[in-house]
C-alpha positions as CSV (number, residue, x, y, z in Angstrom):
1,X,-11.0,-11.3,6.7
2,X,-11.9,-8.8,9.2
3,X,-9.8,-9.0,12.5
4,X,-8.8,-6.8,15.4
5,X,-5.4,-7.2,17.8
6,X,-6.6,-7.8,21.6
7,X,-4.1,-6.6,24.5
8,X,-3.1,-10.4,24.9
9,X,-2.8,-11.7,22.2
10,X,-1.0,-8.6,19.6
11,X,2.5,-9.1,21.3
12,X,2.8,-12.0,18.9
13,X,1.1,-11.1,16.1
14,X,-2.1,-13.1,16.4
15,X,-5.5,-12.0,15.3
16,X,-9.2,-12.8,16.4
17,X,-11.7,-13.3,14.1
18,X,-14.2,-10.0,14.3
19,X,-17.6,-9.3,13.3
20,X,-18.8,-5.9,12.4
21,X,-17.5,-4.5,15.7
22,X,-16.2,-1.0,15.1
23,X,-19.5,0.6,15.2
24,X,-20.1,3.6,13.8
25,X,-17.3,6.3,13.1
26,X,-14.8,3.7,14.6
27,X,-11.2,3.7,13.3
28,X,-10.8,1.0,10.6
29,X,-6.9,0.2,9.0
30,X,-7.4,-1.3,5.4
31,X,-4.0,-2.9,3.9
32,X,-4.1,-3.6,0.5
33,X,-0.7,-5.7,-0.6
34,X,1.2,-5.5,-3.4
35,X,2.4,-8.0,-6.5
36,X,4.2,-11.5,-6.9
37,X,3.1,-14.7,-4.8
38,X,1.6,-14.5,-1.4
39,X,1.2,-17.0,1.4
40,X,-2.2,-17.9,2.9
41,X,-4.1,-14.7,3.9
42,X,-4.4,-15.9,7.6
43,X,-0.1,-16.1,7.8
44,X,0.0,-13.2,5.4
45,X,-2.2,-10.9,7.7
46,X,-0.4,-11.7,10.8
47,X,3.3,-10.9,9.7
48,X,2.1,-7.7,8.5
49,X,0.1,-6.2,11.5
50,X,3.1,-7.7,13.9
51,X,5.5,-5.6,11.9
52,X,3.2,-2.5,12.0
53,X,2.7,-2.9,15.6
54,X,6.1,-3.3,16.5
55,X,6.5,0.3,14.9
56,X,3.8,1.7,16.9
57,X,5.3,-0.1,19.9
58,X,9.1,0.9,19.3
59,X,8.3,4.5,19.1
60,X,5.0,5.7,20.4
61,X,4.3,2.9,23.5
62,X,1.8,5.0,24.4
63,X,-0.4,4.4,21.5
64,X,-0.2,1.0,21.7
65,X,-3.4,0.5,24.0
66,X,-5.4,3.0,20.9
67,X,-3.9,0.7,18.5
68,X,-5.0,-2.6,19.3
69,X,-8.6,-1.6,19.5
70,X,-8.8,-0.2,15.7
71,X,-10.4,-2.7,13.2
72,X,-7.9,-4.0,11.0
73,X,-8.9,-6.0,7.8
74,X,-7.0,-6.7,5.0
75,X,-8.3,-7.0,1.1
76,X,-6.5,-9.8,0.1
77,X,-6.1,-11.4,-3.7
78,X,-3.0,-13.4,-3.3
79,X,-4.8,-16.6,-4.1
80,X,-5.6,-14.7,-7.4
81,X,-2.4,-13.7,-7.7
82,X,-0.9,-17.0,-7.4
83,X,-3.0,-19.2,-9.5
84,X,-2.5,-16.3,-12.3
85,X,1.5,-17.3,-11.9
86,X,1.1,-20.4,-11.3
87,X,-0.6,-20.9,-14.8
88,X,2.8,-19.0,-16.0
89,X,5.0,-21.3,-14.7
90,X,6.1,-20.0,-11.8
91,X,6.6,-22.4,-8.6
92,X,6.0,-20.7,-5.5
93,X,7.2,-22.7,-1.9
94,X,4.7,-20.8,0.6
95,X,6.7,-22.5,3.6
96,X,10.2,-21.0,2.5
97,X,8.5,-17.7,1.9
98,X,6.6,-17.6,5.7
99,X,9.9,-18.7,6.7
100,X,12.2,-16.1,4.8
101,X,9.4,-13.1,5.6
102,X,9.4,-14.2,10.0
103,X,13.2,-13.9,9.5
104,X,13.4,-10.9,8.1
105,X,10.9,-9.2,10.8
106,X,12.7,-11.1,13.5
107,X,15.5,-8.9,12.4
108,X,14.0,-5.8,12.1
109,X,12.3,-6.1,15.5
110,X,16.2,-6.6,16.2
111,X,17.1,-2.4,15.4
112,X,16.8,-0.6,18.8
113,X,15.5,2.7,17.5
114,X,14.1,4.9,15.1
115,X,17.0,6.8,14.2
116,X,19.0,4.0,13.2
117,X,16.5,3.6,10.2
118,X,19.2,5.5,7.7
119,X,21.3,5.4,5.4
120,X,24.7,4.3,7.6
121,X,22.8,0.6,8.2
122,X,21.4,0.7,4.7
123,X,24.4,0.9,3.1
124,X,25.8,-1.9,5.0
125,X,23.1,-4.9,4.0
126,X,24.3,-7.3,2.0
127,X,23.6,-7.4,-2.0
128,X,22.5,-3.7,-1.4
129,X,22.3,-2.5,-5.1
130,X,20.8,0.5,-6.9
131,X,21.1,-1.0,-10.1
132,X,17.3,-2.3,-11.0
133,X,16.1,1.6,-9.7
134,X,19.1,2.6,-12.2
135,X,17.9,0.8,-15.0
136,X,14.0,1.6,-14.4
137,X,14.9,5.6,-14.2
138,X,16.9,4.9,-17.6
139,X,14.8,2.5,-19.4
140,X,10.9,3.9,-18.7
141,X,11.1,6.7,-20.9
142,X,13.2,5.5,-23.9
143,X,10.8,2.2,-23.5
144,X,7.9,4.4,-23.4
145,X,8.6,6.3,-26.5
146,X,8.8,3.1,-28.0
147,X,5.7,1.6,-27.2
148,X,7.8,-1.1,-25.4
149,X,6.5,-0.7,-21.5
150,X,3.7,-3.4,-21.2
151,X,6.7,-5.8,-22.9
152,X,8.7,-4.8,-20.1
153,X,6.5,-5.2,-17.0
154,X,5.2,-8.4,-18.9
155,X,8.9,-10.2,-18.9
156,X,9.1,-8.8,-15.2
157,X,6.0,-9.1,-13.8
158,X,3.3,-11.8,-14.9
159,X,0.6,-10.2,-12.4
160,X,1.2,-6.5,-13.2
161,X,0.9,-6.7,-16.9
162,X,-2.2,-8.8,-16.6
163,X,-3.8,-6.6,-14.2
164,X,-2.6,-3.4,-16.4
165,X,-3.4,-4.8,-19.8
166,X,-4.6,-8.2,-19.6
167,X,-7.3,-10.1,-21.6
168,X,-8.7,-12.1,-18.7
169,X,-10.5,-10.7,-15.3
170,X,-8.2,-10.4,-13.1
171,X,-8.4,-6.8,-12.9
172,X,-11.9,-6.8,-12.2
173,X,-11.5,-9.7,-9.5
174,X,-9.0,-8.0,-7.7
175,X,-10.6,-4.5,-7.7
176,X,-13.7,-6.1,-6.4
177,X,-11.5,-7.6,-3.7
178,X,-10.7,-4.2,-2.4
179,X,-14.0,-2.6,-3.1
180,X,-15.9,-4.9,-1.3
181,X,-13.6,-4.4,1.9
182,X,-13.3,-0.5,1.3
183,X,-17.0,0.2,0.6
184,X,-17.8,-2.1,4.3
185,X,-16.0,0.6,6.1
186,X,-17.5,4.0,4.4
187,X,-20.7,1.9,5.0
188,X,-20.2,1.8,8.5
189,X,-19.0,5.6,8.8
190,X,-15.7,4.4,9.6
191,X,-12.9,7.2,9.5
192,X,-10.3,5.1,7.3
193,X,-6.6,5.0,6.8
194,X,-6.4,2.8,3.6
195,X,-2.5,1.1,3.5
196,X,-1.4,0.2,0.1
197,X,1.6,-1.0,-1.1
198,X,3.3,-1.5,-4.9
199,X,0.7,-3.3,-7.5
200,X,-1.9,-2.4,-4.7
201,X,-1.6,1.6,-5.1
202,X,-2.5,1.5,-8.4
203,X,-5.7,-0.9,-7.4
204,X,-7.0,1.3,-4.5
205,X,-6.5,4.3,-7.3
206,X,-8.7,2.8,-9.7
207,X,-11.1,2.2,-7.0
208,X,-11.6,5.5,-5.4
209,X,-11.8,6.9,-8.8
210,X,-14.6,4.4,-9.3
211,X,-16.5,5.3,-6.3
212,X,-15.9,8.7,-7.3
213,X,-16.6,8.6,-11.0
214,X,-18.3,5.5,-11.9
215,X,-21.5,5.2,-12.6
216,X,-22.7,2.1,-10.5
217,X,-20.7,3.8,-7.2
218,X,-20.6,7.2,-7.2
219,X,-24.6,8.3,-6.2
220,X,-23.5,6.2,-2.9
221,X,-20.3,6.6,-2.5
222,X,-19.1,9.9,-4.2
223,X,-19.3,12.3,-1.1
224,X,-17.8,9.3,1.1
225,X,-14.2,10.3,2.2
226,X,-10.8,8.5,3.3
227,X,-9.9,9.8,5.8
228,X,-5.7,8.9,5.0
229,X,-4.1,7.0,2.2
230,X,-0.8,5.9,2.8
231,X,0.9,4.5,-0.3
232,X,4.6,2.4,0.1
233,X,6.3,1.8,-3.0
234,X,3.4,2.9,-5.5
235,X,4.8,3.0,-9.1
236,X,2.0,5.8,-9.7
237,X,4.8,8.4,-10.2
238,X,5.7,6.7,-13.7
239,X,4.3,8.3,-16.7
240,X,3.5,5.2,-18.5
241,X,1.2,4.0,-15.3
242,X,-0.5,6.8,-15.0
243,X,-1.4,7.1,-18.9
244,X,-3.4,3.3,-18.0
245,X,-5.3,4.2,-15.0
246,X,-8.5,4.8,-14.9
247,X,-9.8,8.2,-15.8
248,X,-6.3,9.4,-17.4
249,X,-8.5,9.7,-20.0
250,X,-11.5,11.7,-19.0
251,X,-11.6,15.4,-18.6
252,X,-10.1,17.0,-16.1
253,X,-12.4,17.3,-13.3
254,X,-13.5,13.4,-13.9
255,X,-9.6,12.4,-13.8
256,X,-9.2,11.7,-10.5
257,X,-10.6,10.2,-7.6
258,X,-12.2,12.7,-5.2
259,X,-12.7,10.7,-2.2
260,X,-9.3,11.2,-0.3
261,X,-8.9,14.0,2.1
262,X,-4.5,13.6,2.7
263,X,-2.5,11.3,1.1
264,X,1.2,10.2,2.1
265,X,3.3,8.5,-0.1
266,X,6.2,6.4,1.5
267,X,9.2,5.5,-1.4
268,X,12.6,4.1,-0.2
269,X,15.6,4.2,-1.8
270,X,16.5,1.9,-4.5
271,X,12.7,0.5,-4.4
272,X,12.7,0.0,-8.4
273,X,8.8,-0.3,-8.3
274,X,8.7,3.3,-7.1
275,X,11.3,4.6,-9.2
276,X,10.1,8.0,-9.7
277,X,9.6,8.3,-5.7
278,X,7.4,11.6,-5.5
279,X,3.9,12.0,-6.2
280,X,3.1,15.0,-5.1
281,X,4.2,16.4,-8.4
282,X,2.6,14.2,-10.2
283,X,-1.1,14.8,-9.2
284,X,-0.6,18.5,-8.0
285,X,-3.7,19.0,-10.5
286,X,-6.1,17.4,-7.7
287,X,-4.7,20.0,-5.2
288,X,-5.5,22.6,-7.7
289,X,-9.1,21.0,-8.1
290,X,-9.2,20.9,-4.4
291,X,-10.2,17.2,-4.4
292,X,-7.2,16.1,-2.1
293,X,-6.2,18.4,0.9
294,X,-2.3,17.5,0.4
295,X,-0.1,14.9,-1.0
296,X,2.9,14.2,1.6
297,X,6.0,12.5,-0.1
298,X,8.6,10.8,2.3
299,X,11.8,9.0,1.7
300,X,13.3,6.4,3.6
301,X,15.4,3.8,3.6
302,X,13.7,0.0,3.6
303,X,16.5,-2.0,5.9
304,X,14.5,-5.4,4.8
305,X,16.7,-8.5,3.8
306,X,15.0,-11.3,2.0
307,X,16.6,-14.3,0.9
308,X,20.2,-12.8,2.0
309,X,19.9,-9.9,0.2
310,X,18.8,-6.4,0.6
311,X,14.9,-5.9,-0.4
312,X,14.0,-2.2,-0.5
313,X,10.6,-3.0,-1.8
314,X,9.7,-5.1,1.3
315,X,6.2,-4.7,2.4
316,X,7.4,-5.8,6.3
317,X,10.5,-3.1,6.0
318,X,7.6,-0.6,5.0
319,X,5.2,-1.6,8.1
320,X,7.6,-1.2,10.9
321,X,9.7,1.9,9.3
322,X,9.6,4.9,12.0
323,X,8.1,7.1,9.3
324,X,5.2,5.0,8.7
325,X,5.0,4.9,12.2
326,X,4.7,8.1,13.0
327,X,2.0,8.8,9.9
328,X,-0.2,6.0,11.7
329,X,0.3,7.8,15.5
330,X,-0.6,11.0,14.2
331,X,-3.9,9.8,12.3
332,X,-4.6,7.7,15.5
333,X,-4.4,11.5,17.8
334,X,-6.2,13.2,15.0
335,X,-9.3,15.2,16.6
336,X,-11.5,13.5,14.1
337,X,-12.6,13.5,9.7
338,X,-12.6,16.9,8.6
339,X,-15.9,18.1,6.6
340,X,-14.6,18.7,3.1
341,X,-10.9,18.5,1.5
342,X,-8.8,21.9,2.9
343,X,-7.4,23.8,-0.1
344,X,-3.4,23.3,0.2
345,X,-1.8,26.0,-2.3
């Protein structure tokens, strides 16, 4: 699904169907969600640009005109997703969900301004605990010693452990979801701020490192470049993750991907998913190989409620947060793609 805002029509949320009608060298957003059931991508799609707007709108108006004329698409596999737990078990009821997920932007649209994004209205959400962060922090490296993390993430999450270590091809099917959206964009020349959040970081990893590295992508795609890549509660800072991705294994200068010119990675406080909230540490050695200009990391503080309790891993308390905001306004004023990567020592 391709689709672009219009002035009437992005008040509410709504979206237009669009062809191919950036053009060349246009501006193109690419969101990329994360794990556990989803509704219909249609509903999905629209809660999640209407939350991003409303950022844009709450604290740069002026960019609002810029920002309803960038393509936005979306590379969604929450059917996959939920027909994977669904054959676990699971029940999902998409009408609750919609309902639960409208609520909890209707709220957020409800917080005046930026600055009262901190920690004074965090701490007062209800069911605002630190304790599944807590536990993650304690358990992933004992676990880890132990050989025990897939176990883990299997008994928590179905959909992560089957894309991680599965035996089927889900994996494949859902990095071909975002490949095929990705690659549409670098085919067009598009200057692209790819949007990922939790299970979806560590797809669009493996991606770029497979138009970087592999061998069916990289003769047409390995000097293509992302122009941003903003991560929101990406588990890549755990050890264990990283150890699965593709490439850990390769030598150095094949480890990583090489298509990403600055990367900012968004992790709010007690978001368990991101536990180990800075990445910048973590892949400091593509800064060193000068395949990445700079790796940003930024905490905040997800105000999200879902089903009465605080949600710091909320993908619509990451859209309209004033830091992700502002990292959207400034790539939307940014003079234009630079050549090559800028050393950042």
């Amino acid at each position: 699904m391709q689709v672009r805002t219009t002035t009437n029509d992005a008040a509410t949320g709504s979206l237009m169907e669009s062809g191919n009608s950036s053009g060349g060298g246009a501006r193109s957003i690419l969101l990329v969600h994360g794990r556990d059931f989803k509704p219909a991508e249609q509903a999905f799609v629209e809660i999640s640009l209407a939350a991003l707007r409303f950022g844009i709108q709450r604290d740069y108006e002026d960019h609002v005109d810029a920002y309803d004329m960038i393509v936005k698409d979306c590379a969604y596999y929450g059917d996959l997703t939920n027909a994977l737990l669904e054959s676990h078990g699971k029940h999902y009821d998409e009408k609750l969900d919609l309902g639960d997920r409208n609520s909890s932007l209707s709220d957020l649209k409800a917080i005046p301004a930026r600055k009262r994004f901190g920690i004074r209205q965090y701490d007062r959400l209800p069911g605002k605990s630190a304790l599944r962060e807590f536990a993650a922090d304690v358990a992933a490296p004992v676990l880890g010693a132990l050989g025990l993390t897939m176990p883990l993430v299997r008994c928590v999450s179905k959909d992560c452990a089957e894309y991680l270590s599965g035996k089927t091809d889900y994996a494949q099917r859902v990095r071909e979801r975002v490949r095929t959206k990705l690659c549409k964009m670098l085919d067009r020349g598009d200057q692209v701020l790819l949007m990922t959040h939790g299970l979806g970081c560590i797809v669009a990893y493996e991606v770029l490192w497979q138009l970087s590295h592999g061998a069916e992508f990289k003769d047409q795609y390995g000097g293509a470049k992302v122009d941003t890549w903003l991560t929101l509660g990406a588990p890549l800072g755990d050890t264990h993750i990283r150890k699965r991705l593709l490439g850990a294994k390769h030598v150095v200068g094949e480890r990583f991907p090489t298509n990403v010119i600055t990367w900012h990675n968004v992790a709010a406080e007690d978001d368990y998913m991101c536990h180990d909230n800075t990445l910048a540490d973590d892949f400091k050695k593509m800064m060193n190989q000068r395949v990445v200009s700079a790796v940003h990391d930024h905490h905040v503080y997800n105000l999200a409620v879902r089903y009465g309790k605080s949600n710091p891993h909320s993908s619509v308390g990451y859209y309209i947060h004033p830091r992700v905001a502002k990292i959207v306004a400034d790539w939307m004023l940014a003079s234009g793609v630079e050549e090559a990567p800028k050393y950042t020592s």
